[in-house]
MIDOSE-1310 file (N, C-alpha, C; in nm, 2 decimals, decimal comma, always signed):
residues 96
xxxx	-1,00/-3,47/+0,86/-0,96/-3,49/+0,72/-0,82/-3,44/+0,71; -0,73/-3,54/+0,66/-0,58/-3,50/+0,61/-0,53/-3,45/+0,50; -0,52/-3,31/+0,51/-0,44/-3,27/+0,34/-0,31/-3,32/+0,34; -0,27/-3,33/+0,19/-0,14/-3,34/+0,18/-0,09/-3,15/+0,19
xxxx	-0,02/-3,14/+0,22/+0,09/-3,01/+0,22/+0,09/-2,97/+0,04; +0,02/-2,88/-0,02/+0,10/-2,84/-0,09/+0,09/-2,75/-0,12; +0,13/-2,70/+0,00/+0,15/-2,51/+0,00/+0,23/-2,44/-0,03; +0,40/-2,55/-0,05/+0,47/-2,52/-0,08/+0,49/-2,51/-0,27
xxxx	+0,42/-2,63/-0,32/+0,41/-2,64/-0,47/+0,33/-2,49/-0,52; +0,20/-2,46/-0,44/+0,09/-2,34/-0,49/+0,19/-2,24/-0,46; +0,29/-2,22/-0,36/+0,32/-2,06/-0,39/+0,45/-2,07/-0,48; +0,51/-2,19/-0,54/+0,63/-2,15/-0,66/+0,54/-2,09/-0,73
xxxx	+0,46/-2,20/-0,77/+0,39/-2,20/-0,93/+0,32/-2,05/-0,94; +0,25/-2,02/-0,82/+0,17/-1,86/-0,79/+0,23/-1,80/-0,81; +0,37/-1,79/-0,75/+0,48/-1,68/-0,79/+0,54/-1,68/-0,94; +0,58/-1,79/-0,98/+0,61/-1,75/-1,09/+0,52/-1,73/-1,23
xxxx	+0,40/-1,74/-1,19/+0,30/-1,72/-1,30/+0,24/-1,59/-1,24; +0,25/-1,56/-1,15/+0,21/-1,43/-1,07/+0,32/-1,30/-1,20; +0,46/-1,34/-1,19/+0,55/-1,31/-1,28/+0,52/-1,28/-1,41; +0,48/-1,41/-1,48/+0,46/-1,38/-1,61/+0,32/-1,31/-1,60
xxxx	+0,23/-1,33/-1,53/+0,10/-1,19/-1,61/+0,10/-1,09/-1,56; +0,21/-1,00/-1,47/+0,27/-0,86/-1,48/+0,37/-0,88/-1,62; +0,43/-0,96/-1,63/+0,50/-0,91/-1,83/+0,44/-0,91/-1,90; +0,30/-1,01/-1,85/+0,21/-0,98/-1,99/+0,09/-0,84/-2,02
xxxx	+0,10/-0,83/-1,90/+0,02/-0,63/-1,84/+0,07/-0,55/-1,90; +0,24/-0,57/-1,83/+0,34/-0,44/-1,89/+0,32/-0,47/-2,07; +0,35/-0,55/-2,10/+0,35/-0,56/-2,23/+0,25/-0,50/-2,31; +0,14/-0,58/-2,27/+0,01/-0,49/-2,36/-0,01/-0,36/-2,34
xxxx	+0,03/-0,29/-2,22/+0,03/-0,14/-2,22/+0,12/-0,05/-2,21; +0,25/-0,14/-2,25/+0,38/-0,05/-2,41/+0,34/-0,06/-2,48; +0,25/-0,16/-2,54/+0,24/-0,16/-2,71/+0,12/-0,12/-2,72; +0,08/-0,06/-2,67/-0,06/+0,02/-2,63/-0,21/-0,06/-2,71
xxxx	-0,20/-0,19/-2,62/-0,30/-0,27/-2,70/-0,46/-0,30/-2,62; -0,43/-0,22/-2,50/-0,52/-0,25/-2,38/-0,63/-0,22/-2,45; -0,68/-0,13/-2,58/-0,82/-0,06/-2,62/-0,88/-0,12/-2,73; -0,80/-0,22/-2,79/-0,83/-0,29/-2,90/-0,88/-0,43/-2,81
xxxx	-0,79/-0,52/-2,72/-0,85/-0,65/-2,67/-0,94/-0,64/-2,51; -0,96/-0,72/-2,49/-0,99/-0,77/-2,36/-0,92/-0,86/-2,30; -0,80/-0,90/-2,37/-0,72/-0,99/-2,30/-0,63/-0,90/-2,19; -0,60/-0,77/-2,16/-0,57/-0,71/-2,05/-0,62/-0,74/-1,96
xxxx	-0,77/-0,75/-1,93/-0,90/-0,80/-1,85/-0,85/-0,84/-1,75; -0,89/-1,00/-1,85/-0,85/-1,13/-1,84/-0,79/-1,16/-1,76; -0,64/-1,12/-1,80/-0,48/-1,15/-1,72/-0,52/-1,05/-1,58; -0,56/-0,94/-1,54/-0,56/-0,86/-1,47/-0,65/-0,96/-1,35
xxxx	-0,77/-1,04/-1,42/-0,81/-1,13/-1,29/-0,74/-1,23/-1,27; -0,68/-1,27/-1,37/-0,61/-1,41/-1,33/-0,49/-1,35/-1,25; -0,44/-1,22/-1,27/-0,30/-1,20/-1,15/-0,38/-1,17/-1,02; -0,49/-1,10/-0,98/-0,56/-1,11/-0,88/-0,57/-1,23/-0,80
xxxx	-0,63/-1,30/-0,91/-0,62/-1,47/-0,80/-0,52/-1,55/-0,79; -0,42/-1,54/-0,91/-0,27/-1,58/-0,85/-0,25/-1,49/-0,69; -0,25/-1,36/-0,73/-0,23/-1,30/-0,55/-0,27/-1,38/-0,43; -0,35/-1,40/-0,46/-0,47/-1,45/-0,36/-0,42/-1,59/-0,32
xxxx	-0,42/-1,67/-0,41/-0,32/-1,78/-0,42/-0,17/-1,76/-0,33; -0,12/-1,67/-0,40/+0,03/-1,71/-0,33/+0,01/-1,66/-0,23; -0,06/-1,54/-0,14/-0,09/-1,47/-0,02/-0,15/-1,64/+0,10; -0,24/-1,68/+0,00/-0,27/-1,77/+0,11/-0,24/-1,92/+0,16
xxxx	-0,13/-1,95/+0,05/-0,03/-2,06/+0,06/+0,05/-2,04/+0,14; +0,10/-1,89/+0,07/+0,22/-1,86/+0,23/+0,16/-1,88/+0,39; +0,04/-1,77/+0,38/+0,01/-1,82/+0,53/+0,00/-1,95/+0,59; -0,07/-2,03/+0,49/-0,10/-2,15/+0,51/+0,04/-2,23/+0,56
xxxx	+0,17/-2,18/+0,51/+0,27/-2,25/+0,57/+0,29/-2,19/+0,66; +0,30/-2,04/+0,76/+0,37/-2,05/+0,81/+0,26/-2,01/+1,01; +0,12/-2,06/+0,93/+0,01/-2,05/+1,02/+0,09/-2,20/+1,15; +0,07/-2,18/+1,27/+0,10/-2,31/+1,37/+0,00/-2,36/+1,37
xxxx	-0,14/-2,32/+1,37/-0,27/-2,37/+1,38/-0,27/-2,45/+1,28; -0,33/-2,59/+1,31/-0,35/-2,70/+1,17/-0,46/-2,66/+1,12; -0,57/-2,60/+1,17/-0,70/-2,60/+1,11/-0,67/-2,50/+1,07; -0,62/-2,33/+1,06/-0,59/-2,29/+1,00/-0,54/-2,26/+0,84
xxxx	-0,46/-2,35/+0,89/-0,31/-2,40/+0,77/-0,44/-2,41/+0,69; -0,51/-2,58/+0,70/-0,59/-2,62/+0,66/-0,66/-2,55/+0,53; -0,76/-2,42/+0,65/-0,80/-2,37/+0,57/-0,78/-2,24/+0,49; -0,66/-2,23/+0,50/-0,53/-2,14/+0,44/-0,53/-2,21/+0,28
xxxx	-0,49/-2,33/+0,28/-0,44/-2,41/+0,20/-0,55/-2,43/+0,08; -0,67/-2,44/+0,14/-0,75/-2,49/+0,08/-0,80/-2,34/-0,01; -0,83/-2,25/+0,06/-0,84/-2,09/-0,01/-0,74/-2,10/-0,12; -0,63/-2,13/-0,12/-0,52/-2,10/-0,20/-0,54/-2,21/-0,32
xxxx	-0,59/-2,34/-0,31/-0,59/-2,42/-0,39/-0,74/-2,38/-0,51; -0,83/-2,30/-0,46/-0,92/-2,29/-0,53/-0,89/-2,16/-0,57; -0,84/-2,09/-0,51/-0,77/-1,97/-0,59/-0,71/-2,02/-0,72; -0,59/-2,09/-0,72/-0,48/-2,16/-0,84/-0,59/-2,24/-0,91
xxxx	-0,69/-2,31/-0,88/-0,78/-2,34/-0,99/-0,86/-2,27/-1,04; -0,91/-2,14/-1,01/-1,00/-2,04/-1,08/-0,89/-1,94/-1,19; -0,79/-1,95/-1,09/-0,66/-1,86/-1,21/-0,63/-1,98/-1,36; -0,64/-2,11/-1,29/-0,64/-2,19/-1,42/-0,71/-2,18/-1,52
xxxx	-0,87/-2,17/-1,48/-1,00/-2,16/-1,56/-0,97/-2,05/-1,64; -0,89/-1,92/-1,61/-0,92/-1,83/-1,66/-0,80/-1,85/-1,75; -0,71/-1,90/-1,70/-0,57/-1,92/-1,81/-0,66/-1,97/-1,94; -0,69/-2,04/-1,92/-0,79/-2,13/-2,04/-0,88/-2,05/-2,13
xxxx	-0,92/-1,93/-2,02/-1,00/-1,86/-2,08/-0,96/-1,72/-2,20; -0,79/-1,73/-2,13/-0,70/-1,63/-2,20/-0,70/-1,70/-2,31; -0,62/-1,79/-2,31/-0,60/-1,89/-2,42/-0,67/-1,84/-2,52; -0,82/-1,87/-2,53/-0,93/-1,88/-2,63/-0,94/-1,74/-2,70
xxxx	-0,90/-1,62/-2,55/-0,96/-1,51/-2,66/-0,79/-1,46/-2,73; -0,67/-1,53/-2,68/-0,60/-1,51/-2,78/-0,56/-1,56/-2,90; -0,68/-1,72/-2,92/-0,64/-1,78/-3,03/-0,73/-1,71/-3,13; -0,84/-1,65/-3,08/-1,01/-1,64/-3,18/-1,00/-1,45/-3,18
């Protein structure tokens, strides 16, 4: 089975959203909000599996092995979907 390559798309988007949920960490724990919500949680797993994501995109590009890459790629792709789920899940507990 042939993937398309987009290992290079998972680790911008990893990185730069990797970015914004350390401002959104630092943030809540200047303004010393970490004891009132659970949205610190939250962001703390979703930057975990962003990690995980951009950790395994990269290898995935720069693995020689195709079955590797492969399954480099594919770890990294369900990483950036579980960090999605949870974005969604931030979402909620910051509208409610």
């Amino acid at each position: 089975m042939s993937m398309k390559n987009n290992s290079p798309h998972i680790l911008n988007t990893s990185a730069t959203l990797l970015g914004f949920c350390l401002l959104v960490l630092t943030s809540i724990k200047v303004a010393k909000l970490s004891e009132v919500t659970i949205i610190d949680e939250a962001t703390g797993i979703a930057t975990i599996l962003l990690m995980i994501s951009t950790l395994f995109s990269f290898l995935s590009m720069r693995s020689k092995n195709l079955k590797k890459s492969e399954n480099f790629e594919s770890i990294a792709d369900y990483g950036f979907f579980w960090r999605l789920s949870f974005s969604g899940f931030n979402n909620l507990l910051s509208v409610f």
